[in-house]
C-alpha positions in Angstrom: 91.9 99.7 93.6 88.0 99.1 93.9 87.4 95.2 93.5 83.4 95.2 92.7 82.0 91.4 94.0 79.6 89.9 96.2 79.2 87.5 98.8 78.9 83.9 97.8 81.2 84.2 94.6 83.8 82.1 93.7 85.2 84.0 91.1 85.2 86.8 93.0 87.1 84.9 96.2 90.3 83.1 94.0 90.3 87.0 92.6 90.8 88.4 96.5 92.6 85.3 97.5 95.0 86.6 94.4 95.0 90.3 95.4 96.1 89.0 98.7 98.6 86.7 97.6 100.2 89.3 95.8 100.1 91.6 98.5 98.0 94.5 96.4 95.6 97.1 98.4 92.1 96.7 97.4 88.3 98.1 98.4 85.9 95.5 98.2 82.3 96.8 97.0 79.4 94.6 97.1 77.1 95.4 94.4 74.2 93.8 96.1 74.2 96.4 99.0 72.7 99.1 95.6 70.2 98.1 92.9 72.5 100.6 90.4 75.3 98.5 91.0 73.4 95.2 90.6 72.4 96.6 87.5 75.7 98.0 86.1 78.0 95.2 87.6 75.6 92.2 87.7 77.2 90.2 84.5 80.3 91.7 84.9 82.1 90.6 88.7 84.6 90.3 89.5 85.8 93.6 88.5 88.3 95.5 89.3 88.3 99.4 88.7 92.0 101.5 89.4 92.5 105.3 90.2 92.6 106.2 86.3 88.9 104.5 85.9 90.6 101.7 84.0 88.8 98.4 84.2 90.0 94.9 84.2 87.3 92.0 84.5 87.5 88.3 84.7 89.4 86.1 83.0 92.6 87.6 84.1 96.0 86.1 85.0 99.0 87.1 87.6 101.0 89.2 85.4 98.4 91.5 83.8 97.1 91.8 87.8 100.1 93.0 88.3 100.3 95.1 85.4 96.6 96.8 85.8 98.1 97.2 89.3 100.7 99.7 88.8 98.4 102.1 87.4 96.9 102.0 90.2 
């Protein structure tokens, strides 16, 4: 699971304090490193992105987490 974010987020912390909590593998992107990314991404973190391309964004709760997660 890609979780895209960047530094100096909140949302984006409580959602890897979550994915951590709940003991589920993620990559952490930081959009700021690539303009594109800014520019796709920007409005949208956090965001999470599984192996079938499926996105989930913020607001999101524990169970559909977990959920999204097994597609994973």
């Amino acid at each position: 699971m890609i979780l895209y974010s960047r530094n100096d987020c909140p949302l984006c912390e409580d959602v890897e304090d979550t994915l951590l909590r709940l003991n589920i593998a993620y990559t952490f992107i930081d959009i700021d490193t690539d303009e594109k990314l800014v520019q796709k991404y920007h409005v949208r973190i956090p965001l999470l992105v599984n192996a079938q391309k499926q996105e989930l964004g913020w607001p999101f709760d524990d169970i559909q987490l977990k959920e999204f997660a097994r597609h994973d």
